[in-house]
N, C-alpha and C positions, 0 to 999 in steps of 0.2 A: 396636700391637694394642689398648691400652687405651683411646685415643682414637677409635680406630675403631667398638668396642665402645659406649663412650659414645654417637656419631652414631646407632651401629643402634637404642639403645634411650631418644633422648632426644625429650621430650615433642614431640612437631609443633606447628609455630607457624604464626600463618595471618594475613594482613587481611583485612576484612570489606567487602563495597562497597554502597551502598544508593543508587539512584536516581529519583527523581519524575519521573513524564513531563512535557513540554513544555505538553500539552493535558491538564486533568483529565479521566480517562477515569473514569466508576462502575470499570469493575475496575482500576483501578490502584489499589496497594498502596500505603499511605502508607509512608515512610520508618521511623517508628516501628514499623508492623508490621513491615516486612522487618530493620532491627535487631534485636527481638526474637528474631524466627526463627533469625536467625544466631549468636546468643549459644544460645541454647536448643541448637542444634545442635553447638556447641561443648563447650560443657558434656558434652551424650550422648555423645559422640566421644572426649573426652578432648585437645581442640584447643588449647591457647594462644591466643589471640585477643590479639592484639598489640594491632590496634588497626580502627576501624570505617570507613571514607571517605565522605562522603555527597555526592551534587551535586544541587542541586535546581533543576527543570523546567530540563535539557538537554536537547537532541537526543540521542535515539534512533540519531540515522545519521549523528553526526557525532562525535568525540573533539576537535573543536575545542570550546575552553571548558569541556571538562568537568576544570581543573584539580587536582579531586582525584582524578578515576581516572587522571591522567598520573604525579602523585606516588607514589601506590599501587604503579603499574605498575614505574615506575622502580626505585622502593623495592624490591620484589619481584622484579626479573631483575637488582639489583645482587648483586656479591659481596660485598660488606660484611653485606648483611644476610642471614639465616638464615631464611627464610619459605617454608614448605615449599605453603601454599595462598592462592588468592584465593577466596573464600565469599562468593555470591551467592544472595540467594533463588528467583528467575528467573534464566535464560539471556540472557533480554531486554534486563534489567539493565545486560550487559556492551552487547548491540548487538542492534537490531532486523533489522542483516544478519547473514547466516550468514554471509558468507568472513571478516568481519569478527574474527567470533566464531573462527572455524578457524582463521587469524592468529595470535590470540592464544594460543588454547588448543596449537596446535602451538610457537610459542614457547618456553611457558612448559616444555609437555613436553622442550623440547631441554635443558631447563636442570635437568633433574629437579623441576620444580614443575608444580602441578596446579593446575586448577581445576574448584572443588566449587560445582553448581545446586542448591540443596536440593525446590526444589519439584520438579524438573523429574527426580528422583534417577540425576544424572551426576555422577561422579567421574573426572577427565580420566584417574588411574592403570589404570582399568579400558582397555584397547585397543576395546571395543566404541563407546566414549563418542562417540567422531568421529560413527560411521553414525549414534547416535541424535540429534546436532546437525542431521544433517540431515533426517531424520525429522521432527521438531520443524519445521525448517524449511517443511515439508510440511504437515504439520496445520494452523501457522499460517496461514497460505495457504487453505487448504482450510475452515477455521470464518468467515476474512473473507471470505470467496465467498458460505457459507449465510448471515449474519449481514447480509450486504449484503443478500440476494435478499431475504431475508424479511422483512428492514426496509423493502423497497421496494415489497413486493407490491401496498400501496393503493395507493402512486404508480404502480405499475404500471397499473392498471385505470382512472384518472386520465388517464393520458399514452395509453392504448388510446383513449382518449374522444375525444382532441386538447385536452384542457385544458392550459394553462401553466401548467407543475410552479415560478415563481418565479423571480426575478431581474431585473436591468434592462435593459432593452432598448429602445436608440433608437428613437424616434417612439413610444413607449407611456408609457399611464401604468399602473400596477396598483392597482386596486383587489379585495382579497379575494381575492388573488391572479389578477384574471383582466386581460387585458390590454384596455384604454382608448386609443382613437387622442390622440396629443399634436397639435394644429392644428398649431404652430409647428416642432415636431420633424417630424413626417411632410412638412412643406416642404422639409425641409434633406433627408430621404429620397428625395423624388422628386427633387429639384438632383443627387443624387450619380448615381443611375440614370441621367437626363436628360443629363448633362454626359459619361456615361462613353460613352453608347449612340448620342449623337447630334455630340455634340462631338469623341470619340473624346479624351479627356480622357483622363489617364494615374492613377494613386493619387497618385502624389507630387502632378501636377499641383492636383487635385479638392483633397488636403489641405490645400495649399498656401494655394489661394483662399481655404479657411473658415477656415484662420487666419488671417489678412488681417480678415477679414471681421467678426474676434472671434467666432467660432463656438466655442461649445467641446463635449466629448463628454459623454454622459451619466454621466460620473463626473467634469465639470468640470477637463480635460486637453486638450491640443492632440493637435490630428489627424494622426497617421501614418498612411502607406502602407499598413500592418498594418490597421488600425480602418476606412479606407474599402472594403481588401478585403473586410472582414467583412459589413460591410455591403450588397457587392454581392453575400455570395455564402450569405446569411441569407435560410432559404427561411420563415421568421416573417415577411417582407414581404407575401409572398404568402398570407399563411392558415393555413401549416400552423407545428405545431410539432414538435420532436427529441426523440426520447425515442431511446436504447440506438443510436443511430447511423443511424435509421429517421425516415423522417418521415410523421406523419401530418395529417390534414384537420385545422386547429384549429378553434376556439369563439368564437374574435375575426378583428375586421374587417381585409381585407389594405389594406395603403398599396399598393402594385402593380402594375398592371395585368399579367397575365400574356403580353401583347405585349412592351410595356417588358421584363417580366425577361427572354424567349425574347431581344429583339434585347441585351441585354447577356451571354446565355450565348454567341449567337454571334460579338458583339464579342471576348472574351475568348479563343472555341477558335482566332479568327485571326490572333491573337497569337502573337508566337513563344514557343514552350513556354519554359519557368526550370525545370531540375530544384529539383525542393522538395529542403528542407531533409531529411536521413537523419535519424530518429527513431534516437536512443543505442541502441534496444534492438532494432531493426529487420533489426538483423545479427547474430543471438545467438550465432552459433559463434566472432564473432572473438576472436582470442586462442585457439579451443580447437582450430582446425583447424592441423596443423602442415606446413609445407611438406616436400614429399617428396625435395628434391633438398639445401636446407640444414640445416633444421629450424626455423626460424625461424615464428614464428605466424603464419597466413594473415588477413587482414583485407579490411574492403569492397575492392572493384575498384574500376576506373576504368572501370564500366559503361554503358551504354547506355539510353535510355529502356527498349526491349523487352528484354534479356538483361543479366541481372545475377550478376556473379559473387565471390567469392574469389580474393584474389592473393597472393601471398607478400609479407609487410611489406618486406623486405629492397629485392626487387627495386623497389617502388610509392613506398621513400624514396631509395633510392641508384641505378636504372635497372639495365637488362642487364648491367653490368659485375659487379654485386655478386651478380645469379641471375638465373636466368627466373622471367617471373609464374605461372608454373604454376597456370594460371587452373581453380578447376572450380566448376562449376554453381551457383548461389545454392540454385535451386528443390530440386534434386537431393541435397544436402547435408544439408539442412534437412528433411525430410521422409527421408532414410534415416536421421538421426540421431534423428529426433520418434521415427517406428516403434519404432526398440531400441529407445529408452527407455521408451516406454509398453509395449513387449511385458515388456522388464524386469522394471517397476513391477507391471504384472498377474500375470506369472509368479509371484514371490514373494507369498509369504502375509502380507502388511505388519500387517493389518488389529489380531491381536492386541498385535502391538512396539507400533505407533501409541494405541491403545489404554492400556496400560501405564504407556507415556510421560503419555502426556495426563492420566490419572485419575490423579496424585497435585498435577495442579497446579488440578485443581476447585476446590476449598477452599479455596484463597486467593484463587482468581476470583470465585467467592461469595457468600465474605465482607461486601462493601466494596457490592454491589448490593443485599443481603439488608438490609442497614444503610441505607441509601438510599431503599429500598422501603419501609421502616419509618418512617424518616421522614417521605417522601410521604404516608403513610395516616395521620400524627399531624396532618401539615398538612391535609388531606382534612378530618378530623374539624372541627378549628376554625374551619374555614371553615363548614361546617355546621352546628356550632351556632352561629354568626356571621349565620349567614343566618338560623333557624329564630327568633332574638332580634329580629330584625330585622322580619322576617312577623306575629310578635306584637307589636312594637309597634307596626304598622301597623294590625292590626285591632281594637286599643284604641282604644275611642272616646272613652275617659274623659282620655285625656292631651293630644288636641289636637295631634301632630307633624305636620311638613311632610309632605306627603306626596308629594312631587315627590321628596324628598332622600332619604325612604325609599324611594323607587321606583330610584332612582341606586344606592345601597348594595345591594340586592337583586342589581340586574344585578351590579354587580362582584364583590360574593360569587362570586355564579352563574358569573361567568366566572375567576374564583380557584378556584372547583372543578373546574372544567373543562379549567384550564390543567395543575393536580396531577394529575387523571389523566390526562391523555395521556403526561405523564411516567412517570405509573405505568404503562401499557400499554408502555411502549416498554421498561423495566427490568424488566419479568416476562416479555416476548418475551425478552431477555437472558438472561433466569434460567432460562428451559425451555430454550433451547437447549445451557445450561450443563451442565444437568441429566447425571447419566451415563448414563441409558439414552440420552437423545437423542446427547450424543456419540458412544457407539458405534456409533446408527447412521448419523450421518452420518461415521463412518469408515471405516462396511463399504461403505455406497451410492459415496463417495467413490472409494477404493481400485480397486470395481469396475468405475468408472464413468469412470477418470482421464484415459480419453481426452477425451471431452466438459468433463471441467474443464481440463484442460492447452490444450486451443484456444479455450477462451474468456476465458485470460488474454490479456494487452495482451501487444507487444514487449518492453518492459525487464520485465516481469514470467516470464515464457517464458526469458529471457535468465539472469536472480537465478537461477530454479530447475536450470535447464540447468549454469550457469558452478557451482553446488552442489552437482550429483551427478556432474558429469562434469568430468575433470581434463585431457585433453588427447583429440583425434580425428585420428589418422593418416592420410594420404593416398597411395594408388598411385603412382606412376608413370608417365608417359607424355609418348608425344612431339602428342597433341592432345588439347585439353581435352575429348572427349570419353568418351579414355579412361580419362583419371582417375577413380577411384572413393574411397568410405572402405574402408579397409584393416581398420583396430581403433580400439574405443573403449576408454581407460583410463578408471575412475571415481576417485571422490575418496577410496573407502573402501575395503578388503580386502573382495572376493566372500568369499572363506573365511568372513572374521567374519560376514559378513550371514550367509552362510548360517546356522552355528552359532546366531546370535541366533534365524533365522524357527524353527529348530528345539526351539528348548528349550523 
């Protein structure tokens, strides 16, 4: 009883973990700040802080190399050691994926150890913590959607134009970003069309020759099968450019002729079809749809150009002996599964939890841009009075300087000012969005709006959010895949707790 006693009432002990992203982002937290925080937070708490782990610029999405949060980790689900939390500033910290993060944090809960987000104010002991990991998961998602759009808007109106948004592209040259025919490269362009369209030439064959020939690609690499396809199926030949998956009329001159591309589109459709390659995310329910006769998790089929389905893994690695494919619907699946969940997601009143969540991790997103910003406007300044010293002694008659070289310094000032602000427009676009009135609304507009953002994510992105709220999807029964239906869907989190959360 006495030592028991002792357990109930002795001091809680914790590691501390601190990470630097891979890529310097303005709001990433240096390492120094987030030790801070974590000590600071210790302190209030009454925590033991054993001891701090830091990894710097690892992957986000990967735990390979990152060997101080293995040691940590290890440390902390050993019995030997006595560590009641992992203490993190960010969630992020641990993992930029969610299951990632639920992994862990369910882990550690098997063991009676927790883990504490301080910005993010989750404490894994709370039973609510799970739903708001993935909440989080949601938001985040949801602010790189507005932060993409509105960082793109110019290039939007840009790429409306048909101008090229940048990059390299065989047969051009760029200048100022706008594309310049290459003589020598636009040769090897029309050889590729010419040889495919007229020769009936194969990729490998086409590649083949121009490596022979010392031909190399415009990032100075030998030619694969890959790179000539691109080539013949790159409508920048023709004039136009790609923006959002859309092509429009461009601003530059086509290599071409639109004869030439029509007889290589028809070359191509008379060709025997190749199933393309399955995009990972292409198939979001595998793994969550469960066979209704074994249980085993349903996965892509062994589909058809036109009809594409789900099959029971079982049956599709081991044959009929092992189950039937209990095949049902790709299209059918997928869109009764979209539905609930967006009807779900609207049903509940997200918008305040999301909210919540989000505003205590303002401040340390902020921070590190507001400092940045600050910067920028210190460099702004020097540049200009750089310039203004420079204007005046150029129109001193009495000193006799070059005035060619003053005129050389002038522009580069000018263009040193110009380069800092653009910087600056792009870190105060950051900052307003950060802002908390803008957050909230881009989490009421979001929330209300989640069908249009949930289909205009990609497949593996559909797939992240899908496999994060939803934990398994039942299947009917039947003796033809027509009548197979979804039965039920289990989530990842207690309905009860969400509800209690939307409610309080």
């Amino acid at each position: 009883m006495k030592n028991n006693k002792k357990s109930k009432h002795r001091l809680k002990r914790a590691f501390g973990y601190a990470r630097r992203s891979p890529r310097k982002q303005l709001e990433d937290t240096s390492i120094e700040k987030q030790t801070e925080e974590i000590i600071k937070y210790c302190e209030r708490n009454g925590i033991e802080l054993v001891d701090i782990y830091t990894d710097d610029l690892k992957s986000a999405k990967s735990f390979d190399g990152r060997d101080a949060f293995k040691e940590m980790y290890n440390r902390t689900i050993s019995k030997k050691e006595n560590i009641d939390y992992i203490i993190v500033l960010k969630q992020d910290r641990i993992s930029r994926d969610t299951l990632d993060t639920l992994y862990i944090m369910k882990r550690l809960n098997s063991l009676d150890k927790h883990l504490i987000s301080i910005a993010d104010n989750i404490n894994t002991e709370d039973p609510k913590a799970e739903i708001l990991v993935h909440i989080m998961s949601l938001v985040a998602q949801l602010e790189r959607e507005f932060i993409a759009f509105r960082t793109n808007s110019g290039m939007e109106k840009k790429a409306e134009d048909g101008y090229f948004l940048g990059g390299k592209v065989f047969g051009y040259k760029t200048k100022d970003k706008e594309l310049i025919i290459d003589p020598d490269e636009a040769k090897i362009v029309k050889y590729i069309f010419e040889k495919y369209a007229f020769n009936k030439w194969g990729y490998k064959k086409i590649a083949s020759k121009l490596n022979i020939q010392g031909v190399q690609t415009k990032y100075n690499n030998e030619w694969t099968i890959n790179s000539v396809k691109t080539i013949l199926q790159n409508q920048i030949y023709i004039g136009n450019t790609k923006w959002r998956e859309e092509y429009k009329k461009g601003q530059h001159s086509p290599i071409i002729e639109m004869s030439l591309w029509n007889k290589v589109k028809e070359v191509m459709q008379s060709r025997t079809y190749t199933p393309k390659k399955v995009h990972p995310g292409s198939y979001p329910l595998s793994g969550l749809l469960k066979c209704p006769q074994c249980g085993s998790s349903m996965v892509q089929g062994n589909s058809s150009q036109k009809y594409k389905y789900y099959q029971c893994s079982k049956n599709k690695n081991s044959g009929k002996k092992a189950c039937s494919s209990n095949l049902i619907k790709k299209e059918y699946a997928e869109e009764f599964v979209q539905d609930k969940l967006i009807t779900f997601l609207n049903e509940k009143n997200l918008s305040p939890i999301i909210y919540d969540v989000t505003k205590s991790n303002l401040s340390y997103e902020l921070e590190p841009l507001e400092k940045e910003a600050n910067n920028i406007k210190g460099k702004i300044q020097k540049h200009e009075e750089k310039l203004l010293t420079t204007i005046d002694l150029m129109s001193d008659t009495t000193l006799n300087l070059g005035g060619d070289l003053l005129k050389e310094k002038i522009v580069t000032h000018q263009e040193d000012i110009n380069r800092e602000k653009s910087k600056l427009e792009s870190i105060s676009k950051q900052l307003e969005l950060k802002q908390s009135e803008h957050i909230k609304d881009i989490i009421n507009f979001s929330v209300s709006n989640f069908k249009d953002f949930y289909l205009a994510l990609s497949d593996t992105e559909k797939k992240k959010l899908v496999h994060s709220i939803i934990k398994e999807v039942h299947v009917t029964k039947g003796n033809k895949t027509q009548d197979r239906k979804i039965k039920s869907i289990i989530y990842n989190f207690d309905l009860n707790d969400l509800n209690k959360l939307v409610s309080e």
